[in-house]
NUZAVEX-399038 format. One line per 5 residues: their letters; for each residue x, y, z of N, C-alpha, C, O. Coordinates in Angstrom, 3 decimals. Atoms other than C-alpha are relative to their C-alpha. Layout:
REM residues N
A = X Y Z X Y Z X Y Z X Y Z | ...
***
This chain:
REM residues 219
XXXXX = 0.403 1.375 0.266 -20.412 18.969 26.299 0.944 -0.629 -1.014 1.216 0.116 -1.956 | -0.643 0.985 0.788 -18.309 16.243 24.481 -0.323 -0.273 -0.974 -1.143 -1.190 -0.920 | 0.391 0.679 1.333 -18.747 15.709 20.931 -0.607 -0.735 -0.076 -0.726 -1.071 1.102 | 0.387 1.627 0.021 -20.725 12.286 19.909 0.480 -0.356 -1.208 0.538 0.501 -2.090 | -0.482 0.534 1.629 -19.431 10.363 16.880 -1.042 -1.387 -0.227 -1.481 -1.739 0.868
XXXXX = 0.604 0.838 0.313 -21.441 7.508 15.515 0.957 -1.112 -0.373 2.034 -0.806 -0.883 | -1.061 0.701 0.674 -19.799 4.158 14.729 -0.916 -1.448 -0.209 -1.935 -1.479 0.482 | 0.259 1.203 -0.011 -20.778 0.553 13.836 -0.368 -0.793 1.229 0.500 -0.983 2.081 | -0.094 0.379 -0.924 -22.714 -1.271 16.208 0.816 -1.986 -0.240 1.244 -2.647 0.707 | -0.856 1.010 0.413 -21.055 -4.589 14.560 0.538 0.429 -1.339 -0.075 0.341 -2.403
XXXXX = -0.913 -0.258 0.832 -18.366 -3.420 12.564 0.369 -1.549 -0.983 0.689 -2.677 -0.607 | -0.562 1.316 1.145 -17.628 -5.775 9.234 1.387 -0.389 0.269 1.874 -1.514 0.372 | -1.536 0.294 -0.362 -14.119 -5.190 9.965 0.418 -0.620 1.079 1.605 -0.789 1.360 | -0.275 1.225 -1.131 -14.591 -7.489 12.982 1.282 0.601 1.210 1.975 -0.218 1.813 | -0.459 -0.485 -0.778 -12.711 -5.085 15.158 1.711 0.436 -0.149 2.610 0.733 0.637
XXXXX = -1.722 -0.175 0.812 -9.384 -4.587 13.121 0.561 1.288 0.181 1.775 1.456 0.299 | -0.612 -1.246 0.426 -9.441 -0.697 12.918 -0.417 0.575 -1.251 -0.094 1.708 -1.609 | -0.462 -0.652 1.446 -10.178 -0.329 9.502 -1.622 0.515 -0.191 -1.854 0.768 -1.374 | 1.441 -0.807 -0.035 -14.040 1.136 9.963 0.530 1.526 0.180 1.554 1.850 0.781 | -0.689 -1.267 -0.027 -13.832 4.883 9.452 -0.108 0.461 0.796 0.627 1.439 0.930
XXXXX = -0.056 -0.812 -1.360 -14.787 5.860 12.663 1.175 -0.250 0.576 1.426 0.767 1.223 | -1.273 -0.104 0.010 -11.147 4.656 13.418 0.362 1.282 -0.414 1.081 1.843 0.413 | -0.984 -1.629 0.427 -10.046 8.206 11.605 -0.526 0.819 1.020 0.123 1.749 1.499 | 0.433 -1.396 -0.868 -12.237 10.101 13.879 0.330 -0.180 1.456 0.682 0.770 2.155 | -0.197 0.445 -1.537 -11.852 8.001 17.412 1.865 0.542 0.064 2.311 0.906 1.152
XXXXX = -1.366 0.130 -0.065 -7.897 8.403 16.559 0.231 1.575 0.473 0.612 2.137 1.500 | -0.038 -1.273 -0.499 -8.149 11.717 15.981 -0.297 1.130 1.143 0.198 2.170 1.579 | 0.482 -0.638 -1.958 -9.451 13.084 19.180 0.512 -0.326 0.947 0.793 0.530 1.786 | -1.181 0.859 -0.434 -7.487 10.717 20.750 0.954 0.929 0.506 0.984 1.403 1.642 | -1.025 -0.949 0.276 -4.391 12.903 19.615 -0.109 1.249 0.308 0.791 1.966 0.746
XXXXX = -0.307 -1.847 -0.278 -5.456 16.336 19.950 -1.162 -0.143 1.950 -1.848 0.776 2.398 | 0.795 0.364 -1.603 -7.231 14.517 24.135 -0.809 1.131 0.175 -0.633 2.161 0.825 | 1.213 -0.547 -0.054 -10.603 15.620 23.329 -0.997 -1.176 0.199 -1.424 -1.803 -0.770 | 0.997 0.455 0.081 -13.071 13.614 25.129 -1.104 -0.575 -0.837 -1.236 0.187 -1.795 | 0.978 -0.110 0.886 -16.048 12.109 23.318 -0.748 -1.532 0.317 -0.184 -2.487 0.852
XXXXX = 0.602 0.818 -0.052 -18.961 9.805 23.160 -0.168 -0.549 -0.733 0.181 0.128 -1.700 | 0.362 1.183 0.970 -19.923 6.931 21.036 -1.445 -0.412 0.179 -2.092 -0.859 1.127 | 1.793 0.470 0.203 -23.502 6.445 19.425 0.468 -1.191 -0.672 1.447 -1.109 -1.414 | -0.591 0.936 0.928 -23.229 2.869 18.065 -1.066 -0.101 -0.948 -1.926 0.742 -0.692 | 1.161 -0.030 1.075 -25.727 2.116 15.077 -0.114 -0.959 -0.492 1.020 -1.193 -0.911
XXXXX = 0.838 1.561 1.276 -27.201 -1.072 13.080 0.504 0.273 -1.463 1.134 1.295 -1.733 | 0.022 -0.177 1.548 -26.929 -1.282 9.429 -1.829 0.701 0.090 -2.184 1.817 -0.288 | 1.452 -0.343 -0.036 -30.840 -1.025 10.002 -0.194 1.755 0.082 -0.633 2.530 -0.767 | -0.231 -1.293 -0.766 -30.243 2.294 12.338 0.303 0.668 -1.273 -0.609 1.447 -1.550 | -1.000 -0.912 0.857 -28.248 3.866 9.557 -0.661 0.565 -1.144 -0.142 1.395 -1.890
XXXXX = 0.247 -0.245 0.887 -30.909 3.963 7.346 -1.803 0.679 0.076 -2.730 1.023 -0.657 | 1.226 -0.785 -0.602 -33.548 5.290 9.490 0.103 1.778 0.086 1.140 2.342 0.435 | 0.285 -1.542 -0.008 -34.963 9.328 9.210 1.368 0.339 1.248 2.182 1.095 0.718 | -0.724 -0.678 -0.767 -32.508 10.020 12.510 1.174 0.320 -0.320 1.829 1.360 -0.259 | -1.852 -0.206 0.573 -29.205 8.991 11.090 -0.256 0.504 -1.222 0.724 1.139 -1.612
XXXXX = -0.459 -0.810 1.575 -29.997 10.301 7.420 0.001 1.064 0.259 0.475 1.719 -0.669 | 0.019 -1.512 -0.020 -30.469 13.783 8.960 1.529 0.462 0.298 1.932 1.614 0.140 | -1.130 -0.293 -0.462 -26.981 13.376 10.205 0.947 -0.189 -1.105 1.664 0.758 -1.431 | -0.217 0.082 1.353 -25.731 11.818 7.050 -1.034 -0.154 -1.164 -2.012 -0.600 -0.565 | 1.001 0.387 1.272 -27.963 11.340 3.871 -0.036 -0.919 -0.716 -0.982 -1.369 -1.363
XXXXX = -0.307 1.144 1.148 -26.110 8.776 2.125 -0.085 -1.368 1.339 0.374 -2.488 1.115 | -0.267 1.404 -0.636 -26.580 6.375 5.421 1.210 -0.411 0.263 1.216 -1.635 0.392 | -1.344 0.162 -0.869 -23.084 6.240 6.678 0.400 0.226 1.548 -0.229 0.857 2.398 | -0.599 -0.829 -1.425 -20.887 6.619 9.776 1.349 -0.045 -0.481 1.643 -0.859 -1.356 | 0.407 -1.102 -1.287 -19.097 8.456 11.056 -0.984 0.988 0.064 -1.490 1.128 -1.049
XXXXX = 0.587 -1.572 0.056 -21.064 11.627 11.753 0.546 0.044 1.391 0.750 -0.868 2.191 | -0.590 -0.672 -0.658 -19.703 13.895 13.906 -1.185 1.213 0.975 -2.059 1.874 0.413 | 1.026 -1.021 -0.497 -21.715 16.152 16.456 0.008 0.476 1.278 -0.368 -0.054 2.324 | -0.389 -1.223 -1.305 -20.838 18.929 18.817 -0.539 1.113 -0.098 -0.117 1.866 -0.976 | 1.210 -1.147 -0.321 -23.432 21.528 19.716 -0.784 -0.179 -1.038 -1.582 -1.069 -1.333
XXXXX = 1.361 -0.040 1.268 -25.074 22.836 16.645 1.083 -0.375 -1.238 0.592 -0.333 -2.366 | -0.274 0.975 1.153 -22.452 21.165 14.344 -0.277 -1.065 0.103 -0.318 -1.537 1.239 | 0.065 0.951 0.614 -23.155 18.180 12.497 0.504 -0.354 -1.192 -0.035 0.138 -2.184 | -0.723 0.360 0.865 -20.702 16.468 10.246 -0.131 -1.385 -0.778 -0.022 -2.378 -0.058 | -0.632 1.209 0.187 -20.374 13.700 8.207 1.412 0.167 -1.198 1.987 1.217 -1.486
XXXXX = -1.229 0.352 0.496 -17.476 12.280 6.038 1.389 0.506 0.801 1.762 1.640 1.103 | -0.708 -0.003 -0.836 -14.703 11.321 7.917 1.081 1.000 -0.384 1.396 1.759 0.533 | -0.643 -1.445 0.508 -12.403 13.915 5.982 -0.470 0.865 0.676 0.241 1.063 1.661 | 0.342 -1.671 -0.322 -13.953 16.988 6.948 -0.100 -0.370 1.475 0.391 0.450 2.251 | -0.167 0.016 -1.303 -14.526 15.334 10.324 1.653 0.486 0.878 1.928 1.220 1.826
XXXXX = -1.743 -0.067 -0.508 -10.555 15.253 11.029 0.637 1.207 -0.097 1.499 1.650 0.663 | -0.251 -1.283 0.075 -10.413 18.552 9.310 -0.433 1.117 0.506 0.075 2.227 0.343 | 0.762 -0.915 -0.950 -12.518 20.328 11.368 1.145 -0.490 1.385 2.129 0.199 1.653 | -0.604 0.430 -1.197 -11.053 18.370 14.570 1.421 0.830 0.327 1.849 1.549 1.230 | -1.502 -0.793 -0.344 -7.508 19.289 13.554 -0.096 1.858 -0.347 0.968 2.410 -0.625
XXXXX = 0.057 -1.439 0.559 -8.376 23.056 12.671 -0.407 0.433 1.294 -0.080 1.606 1.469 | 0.638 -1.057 -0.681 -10.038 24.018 15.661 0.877 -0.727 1.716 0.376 -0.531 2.823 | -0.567 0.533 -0.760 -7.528 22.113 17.959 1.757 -0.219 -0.320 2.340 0.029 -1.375 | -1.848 -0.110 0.202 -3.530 21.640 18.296 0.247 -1.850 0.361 -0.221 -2.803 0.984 | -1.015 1.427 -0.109 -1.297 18.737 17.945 -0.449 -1.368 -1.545 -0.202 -2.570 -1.651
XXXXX = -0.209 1.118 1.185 -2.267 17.253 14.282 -0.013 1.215 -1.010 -0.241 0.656 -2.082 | -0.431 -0.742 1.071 -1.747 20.381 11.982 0.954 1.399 0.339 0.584 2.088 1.289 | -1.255 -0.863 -0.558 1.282 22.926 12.362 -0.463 1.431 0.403 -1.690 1.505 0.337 | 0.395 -1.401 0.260 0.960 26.807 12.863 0.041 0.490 -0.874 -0.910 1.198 -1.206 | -0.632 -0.720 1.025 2.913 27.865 10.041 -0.532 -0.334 -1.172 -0.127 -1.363 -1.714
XXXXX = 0.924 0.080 1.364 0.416 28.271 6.861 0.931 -0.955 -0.735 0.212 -1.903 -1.050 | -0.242 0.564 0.971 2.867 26.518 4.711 -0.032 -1.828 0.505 -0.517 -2.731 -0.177 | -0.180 1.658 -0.698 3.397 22.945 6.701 -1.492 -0.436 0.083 -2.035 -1.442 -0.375 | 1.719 0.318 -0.367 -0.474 23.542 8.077 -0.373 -0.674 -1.524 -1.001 -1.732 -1.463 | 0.605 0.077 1.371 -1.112 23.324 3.775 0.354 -1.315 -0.462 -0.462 -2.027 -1.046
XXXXX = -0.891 1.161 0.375 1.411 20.469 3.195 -0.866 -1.175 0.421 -0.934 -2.210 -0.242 | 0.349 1.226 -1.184 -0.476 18.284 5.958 -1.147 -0.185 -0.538 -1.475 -1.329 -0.851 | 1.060 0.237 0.944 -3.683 19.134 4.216 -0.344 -0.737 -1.221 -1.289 -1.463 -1.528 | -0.142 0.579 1.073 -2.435 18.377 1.092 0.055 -1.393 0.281 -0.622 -2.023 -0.531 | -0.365 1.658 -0.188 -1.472 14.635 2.390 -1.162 -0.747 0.465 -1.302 -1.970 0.472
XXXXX = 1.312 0.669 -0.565 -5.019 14.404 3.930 -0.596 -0.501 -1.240 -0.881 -1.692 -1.362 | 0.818 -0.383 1.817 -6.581 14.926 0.187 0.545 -1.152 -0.675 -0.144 -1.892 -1.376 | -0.718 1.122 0.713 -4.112 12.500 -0.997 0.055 -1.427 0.233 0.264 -2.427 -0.453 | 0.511 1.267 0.000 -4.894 10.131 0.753 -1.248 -0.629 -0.456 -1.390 -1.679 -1.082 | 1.448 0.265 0.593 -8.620 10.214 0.208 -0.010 -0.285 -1.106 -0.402 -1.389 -1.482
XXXXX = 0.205 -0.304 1.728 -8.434 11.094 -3.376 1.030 -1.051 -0.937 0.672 -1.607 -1.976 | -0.545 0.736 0.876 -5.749 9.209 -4.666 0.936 -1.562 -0.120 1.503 -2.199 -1.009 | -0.726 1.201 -0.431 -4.362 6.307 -2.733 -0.636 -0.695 0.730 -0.177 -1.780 1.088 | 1.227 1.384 -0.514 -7.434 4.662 -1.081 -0.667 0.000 -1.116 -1.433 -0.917 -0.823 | 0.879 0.700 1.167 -9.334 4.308 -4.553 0.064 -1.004 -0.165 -0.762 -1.885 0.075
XXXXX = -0.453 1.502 0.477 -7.437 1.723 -5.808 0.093 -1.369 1.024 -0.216 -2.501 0.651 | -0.243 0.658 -1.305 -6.721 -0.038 -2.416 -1.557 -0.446 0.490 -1.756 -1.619 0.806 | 1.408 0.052 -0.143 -10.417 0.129 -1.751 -0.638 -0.773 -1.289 -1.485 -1.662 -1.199 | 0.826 0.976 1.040 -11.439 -1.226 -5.042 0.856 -1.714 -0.305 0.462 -2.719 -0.898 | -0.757 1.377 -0.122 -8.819 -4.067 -4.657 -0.511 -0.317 0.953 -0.920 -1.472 0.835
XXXXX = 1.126 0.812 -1.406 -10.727 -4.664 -1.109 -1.015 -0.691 -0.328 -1.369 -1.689 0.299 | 1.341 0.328 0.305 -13.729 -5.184 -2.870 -0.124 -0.756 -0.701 -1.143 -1.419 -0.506 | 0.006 1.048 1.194 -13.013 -7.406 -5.963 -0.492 -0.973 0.339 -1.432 -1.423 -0.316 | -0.260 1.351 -0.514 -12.770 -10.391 -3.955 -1.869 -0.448 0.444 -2.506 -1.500 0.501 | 1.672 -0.166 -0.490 -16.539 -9.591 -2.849 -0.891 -0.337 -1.273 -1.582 -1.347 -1.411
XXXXX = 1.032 -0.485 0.926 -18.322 -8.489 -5.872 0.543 -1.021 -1.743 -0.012 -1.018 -2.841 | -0.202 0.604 1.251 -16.171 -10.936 -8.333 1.301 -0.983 0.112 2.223 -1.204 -0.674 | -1.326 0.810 0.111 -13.928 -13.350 -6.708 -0.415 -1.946 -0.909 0.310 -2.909 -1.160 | 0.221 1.517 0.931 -16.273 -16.495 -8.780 -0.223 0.560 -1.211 -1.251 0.142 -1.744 | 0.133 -0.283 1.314 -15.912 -14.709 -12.029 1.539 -0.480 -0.717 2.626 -0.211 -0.204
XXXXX = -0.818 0.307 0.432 -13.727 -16.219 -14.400 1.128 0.677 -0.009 2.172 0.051 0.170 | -1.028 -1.076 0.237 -11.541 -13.184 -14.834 0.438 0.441 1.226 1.136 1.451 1.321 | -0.575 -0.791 -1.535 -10.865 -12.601 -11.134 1.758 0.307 0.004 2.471 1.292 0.198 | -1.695 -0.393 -0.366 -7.180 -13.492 -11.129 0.332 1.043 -1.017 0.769 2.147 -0.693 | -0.540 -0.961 1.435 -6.446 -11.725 -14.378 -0.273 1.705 1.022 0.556 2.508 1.451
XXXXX = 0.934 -1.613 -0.516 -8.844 -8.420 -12.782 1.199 0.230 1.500 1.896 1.233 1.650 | -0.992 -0.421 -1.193 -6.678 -8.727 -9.330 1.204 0.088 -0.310 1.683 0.827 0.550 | -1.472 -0.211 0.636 -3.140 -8.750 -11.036 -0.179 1.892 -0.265 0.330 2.997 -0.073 | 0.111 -1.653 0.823 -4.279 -5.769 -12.555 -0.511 1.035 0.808 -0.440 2.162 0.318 | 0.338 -0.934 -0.676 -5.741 -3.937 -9.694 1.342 -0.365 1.321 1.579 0.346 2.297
XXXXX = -1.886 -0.150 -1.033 -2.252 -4.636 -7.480 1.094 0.365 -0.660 2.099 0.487 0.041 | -0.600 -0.901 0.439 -0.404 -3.067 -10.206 -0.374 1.931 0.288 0.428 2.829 0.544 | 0.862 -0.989 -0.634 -2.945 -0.094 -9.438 0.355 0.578 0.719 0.803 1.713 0.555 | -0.498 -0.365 -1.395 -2.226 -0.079 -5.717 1.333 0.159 0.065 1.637 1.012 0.899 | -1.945 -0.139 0.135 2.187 -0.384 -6.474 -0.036 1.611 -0.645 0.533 2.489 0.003
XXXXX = -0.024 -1.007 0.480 1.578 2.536 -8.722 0.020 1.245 0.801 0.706 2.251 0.623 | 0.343 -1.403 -1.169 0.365 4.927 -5.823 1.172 -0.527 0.965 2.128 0.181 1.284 | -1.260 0.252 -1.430 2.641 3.032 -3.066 1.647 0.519 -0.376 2.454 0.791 0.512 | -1.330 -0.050 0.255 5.922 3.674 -5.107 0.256 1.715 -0.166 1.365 2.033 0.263 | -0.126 -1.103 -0.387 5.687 7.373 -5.296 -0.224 0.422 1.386 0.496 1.362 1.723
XXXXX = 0.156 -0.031 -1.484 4.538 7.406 -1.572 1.160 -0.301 0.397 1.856 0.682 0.650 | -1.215 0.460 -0.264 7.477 5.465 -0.730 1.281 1.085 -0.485 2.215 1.474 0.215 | -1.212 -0.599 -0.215 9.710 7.446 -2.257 -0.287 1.501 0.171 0.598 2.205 -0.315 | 0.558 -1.224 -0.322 7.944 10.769 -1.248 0.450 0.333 1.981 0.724 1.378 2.570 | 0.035 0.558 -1.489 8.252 9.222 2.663 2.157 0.496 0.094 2.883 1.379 0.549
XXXXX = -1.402 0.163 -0.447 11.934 7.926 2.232 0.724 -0.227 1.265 0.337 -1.056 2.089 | -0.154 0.574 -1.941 13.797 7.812 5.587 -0.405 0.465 0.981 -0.020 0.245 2.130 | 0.862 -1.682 -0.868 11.628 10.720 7.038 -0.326 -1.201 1.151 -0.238 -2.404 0.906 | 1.798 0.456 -0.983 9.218 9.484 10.123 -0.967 0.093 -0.540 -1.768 -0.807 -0.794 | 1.707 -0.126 0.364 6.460 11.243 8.867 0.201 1.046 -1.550 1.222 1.543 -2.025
XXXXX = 0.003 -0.408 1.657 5.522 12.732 5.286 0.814 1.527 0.419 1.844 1.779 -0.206 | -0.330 -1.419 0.004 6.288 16.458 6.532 1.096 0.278 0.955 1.657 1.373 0.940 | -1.037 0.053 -0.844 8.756 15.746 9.162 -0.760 0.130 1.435 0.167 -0.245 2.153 | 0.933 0.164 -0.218 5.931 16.008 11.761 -0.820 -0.776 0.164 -1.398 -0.884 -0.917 | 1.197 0.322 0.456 3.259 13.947 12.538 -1.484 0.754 0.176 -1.916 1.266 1.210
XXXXX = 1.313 -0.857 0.050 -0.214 15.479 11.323 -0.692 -0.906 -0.224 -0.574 -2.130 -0.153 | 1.095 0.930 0.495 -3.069 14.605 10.202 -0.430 -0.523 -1.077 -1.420 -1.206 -1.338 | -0.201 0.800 1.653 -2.104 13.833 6.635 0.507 -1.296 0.157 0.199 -2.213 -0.604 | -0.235 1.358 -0.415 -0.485 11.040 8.303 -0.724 -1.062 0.377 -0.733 -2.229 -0.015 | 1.049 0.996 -0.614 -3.132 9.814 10.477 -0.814 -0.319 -0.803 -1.451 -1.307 -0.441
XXXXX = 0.692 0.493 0.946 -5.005 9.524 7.472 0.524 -1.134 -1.277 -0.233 -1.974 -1.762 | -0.590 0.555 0.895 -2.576 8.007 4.932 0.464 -1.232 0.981 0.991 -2.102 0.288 | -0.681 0.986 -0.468 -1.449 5.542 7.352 -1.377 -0.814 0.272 -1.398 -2.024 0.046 | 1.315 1.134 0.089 -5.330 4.290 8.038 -0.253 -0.109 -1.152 -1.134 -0.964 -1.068 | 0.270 0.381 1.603 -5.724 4.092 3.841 1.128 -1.324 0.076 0.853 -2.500 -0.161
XXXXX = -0.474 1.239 -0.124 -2.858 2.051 4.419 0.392 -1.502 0.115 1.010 -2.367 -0.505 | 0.341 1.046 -0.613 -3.780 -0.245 6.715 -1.013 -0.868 -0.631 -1.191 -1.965 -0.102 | 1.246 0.949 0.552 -6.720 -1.757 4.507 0.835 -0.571 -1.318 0.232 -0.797 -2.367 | -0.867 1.114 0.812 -3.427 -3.682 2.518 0.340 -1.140 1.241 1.066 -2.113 1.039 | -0.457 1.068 -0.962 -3.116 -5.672 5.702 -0.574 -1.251 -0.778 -1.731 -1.233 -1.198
XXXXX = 0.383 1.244 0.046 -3.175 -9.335 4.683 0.619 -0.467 -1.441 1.060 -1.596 -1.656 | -0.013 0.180 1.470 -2.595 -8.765 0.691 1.632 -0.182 -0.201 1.820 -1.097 -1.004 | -1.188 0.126 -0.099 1.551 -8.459 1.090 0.407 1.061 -1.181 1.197 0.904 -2.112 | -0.033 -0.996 1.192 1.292 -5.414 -0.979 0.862 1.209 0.688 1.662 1.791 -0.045 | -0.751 -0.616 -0.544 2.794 -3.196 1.554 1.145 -0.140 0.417 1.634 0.811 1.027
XXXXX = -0.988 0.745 -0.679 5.748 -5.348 2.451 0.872 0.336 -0.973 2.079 0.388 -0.737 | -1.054 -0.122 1.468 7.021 -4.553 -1.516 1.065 1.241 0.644 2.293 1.227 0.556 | -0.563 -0.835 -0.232 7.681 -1.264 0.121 0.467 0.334 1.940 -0.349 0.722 2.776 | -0.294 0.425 -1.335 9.991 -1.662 3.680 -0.576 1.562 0.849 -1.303 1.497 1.840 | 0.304 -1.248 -0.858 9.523 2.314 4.868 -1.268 0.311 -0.086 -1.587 1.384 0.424
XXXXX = 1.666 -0.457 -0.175 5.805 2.478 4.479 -0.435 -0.899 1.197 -0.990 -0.393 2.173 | -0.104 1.105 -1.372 5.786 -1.168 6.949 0.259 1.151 0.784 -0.650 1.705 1.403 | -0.959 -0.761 -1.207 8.071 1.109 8.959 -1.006 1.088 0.577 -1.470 1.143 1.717 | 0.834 -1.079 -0.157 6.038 4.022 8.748 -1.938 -0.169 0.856 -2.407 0.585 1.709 | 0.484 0.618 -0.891 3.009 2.149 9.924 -0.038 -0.093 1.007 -0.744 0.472 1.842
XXXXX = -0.312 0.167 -1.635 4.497 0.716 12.697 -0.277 0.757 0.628 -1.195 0.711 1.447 | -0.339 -1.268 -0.872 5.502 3.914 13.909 -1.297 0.478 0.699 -1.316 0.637 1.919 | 1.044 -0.844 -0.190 1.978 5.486 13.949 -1.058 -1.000 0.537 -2.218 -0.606 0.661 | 0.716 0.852 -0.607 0.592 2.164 15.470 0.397 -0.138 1.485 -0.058 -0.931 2.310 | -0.792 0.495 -1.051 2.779 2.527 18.174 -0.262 1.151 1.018 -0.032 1.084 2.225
XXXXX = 0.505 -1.152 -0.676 1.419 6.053 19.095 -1.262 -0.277 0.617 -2.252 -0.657 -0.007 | 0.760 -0.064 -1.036 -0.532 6.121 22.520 -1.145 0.454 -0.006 -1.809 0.238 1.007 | 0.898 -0.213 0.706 -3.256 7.625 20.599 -0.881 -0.850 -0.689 -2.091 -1.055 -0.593 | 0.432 1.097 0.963 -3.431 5.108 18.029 -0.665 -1.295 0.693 -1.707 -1.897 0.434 | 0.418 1.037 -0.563 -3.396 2.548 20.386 -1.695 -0.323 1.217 -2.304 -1.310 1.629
XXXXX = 1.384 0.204 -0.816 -6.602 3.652 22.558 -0.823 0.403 -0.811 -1.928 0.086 -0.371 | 0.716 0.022 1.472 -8.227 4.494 19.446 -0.364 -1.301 -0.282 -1.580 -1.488 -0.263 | 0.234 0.716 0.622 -7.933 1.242 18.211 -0.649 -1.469 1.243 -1.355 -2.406 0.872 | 0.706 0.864 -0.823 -8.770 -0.864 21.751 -1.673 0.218 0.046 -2.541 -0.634 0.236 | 1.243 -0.280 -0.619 -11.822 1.069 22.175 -1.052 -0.305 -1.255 -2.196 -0.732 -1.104
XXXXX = 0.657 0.833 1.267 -12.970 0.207 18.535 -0.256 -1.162 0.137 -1.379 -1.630 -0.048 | -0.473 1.547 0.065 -11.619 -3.237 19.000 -1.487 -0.390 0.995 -2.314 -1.200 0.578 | 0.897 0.396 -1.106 -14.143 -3.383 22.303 -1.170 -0.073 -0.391 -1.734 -1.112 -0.047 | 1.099 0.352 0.697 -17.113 -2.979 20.518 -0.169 -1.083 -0.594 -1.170 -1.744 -0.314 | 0.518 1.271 0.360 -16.922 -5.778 18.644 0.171 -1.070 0.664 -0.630 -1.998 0.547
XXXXX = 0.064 0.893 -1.145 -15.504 -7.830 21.454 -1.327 -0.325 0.833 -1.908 -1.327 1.251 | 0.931 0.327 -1.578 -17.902 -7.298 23.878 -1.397 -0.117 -0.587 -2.228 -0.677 0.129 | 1.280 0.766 0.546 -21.033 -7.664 21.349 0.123 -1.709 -0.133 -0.592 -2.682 0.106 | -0.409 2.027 0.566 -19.614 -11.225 20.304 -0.138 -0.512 0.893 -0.887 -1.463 0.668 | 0.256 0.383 -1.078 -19.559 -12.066 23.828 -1.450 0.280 0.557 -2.191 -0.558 1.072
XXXX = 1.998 0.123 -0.427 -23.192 -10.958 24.669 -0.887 -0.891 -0.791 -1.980 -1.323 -0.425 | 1.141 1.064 1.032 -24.594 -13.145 21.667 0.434 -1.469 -0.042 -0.198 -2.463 -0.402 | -0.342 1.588 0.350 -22.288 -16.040 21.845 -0.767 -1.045 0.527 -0.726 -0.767 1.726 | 0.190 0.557 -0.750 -24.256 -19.173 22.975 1.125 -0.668 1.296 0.676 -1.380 2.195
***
C-alpha cells in the first residue's frame, strides 16, 4: 500500500510551494514512490484524529503501514534512508547530506521564518522598519556562508540529496523580499532544483489543490 501524507486543504501559501508538505510530496517524487494525499482544514487539524498523528496539530504526517510520522524532517529522513536517489551509499557523503538537512532546519530557516512573520505579528508597530532591517541582516548572515559554502558547485556535496531538497525549500520562503538576489549562486542554485522533474510535479500537484478549491467556491 502507498504511503498517505496529510497536507492543507487550503494552503495559506495560496499554492506557491512553500507549505511543508512540499518537502515531503518532493521527496517521493525523487526517490518515484507513489502516494496519497489526505487534505485537512485548519478545523481537521485540531481534531482527536489528526492529533494522534501529530500532537502539536500540524501537517505533514506521514503514514505507511504501522508507521506514523510527523515533522517534515524526519519525514524526508526516513523517506531518503529507506530508499535510493536522495542520500549517497558511502557513510561519509550519506553524513554530509544529513548534515545539510539539520542545517537547514536548525539554522537557516529560523531567521528567514521569523522575517516571514514580522510583517504579520508587527508590521503596524512603530518599530517595524527598524525590527525588519535588523532581521535581513539575520537572514545575509546565514546566506553568506551558504553562498560561499555552495560556490560554483551544483549542489552543496557535489550531488543532489536531500540536504538540498531541503535547503533549497528554506530558501524559497525569501521569494519576493530580494534577499536572495544579494547572493547570484544560491538564485542559480534554486533554479537548478526547480527545474528538476521531481520538483516540478511536486509543486503542480500542490499548486492543484489550491487551484481547484478556488474554483469550486468561486461565485
Amino acid at each position: 500500500m502507498n504511503p498517505t501524507i496529510t497536507a492543507f486543504e487550503d494552503s495559506p501559501d495560496e499554492g506557491r510551494g512553500q507549505a511543508r508538505d512540499m518537502r515531503v510530496r518532493w521527496a517521493l517524487e525523487e526517490v518515484g514512490q507513489p502516494y496519497r494525499v489526505r487534505l485537512v482544514s485548519f478545523s481537521d487539524m485540531k481534531q482527536p484524529r489528526h492529533l494522534a498523528l501529530n500532537p502539536f496539530g500540524q501537517i505533514p504526517t506521514f503514514e505507511d503501514g504501522d508507521l506514523t510520522l510527523f515533522e517534515s524532517g524526519a519525514i524526508i529522513l526516513h523517506i531518503a534512508s529507506t530508499s535510493t536517489g536522495l542520500l549517497p551509499d558511502d557513510p561519509v557523503p550519506r553524513a554530509r547530506a544529513v548534515m545539510w538537512m539539520l542545517a537547514a532546519l536548525n539554522t537557516v530557516e529560523p531567521p528567514i521564518v521569523e522575517r516571514e512573520q514580522v510583517g504579520y505579528w508587527e508590521g503596524d508597530k512603530p518599530w517595524y522598519d527598524e525590527r525588519l532591517l535588523l532581521l535581513n541582516d539575520r537572514v545575509r548572515r546565514r546566506l553568506a556562508p551558504l553562498a560561499r559554502c555552495l560556490g560554483d558547485a551544483a549542489w552543496l556535496e557535489g550531488t543532489f540529496t536531500a540536504g538540498d531538497l531541503m535547503m533549497v525549500l528554506v530558501l524559497r520562503r525569501l521569494s519576493g523580499t530580494n534577499l536572495l538576489e544579494e547572493f547570484p549562486n544560491l538564485c542559480s542554485y534554486v533554479a537548478r532544483a526547480e527545474a528538476r522533474p521531481a520538483y516540478q510535479r511536486a509543486f503542480e500537484d500542490q499548486r492543484a489543490v489550491f487551484t481547484d478549491r478556488h474554483r469550486l467556491i468561486r461565485p
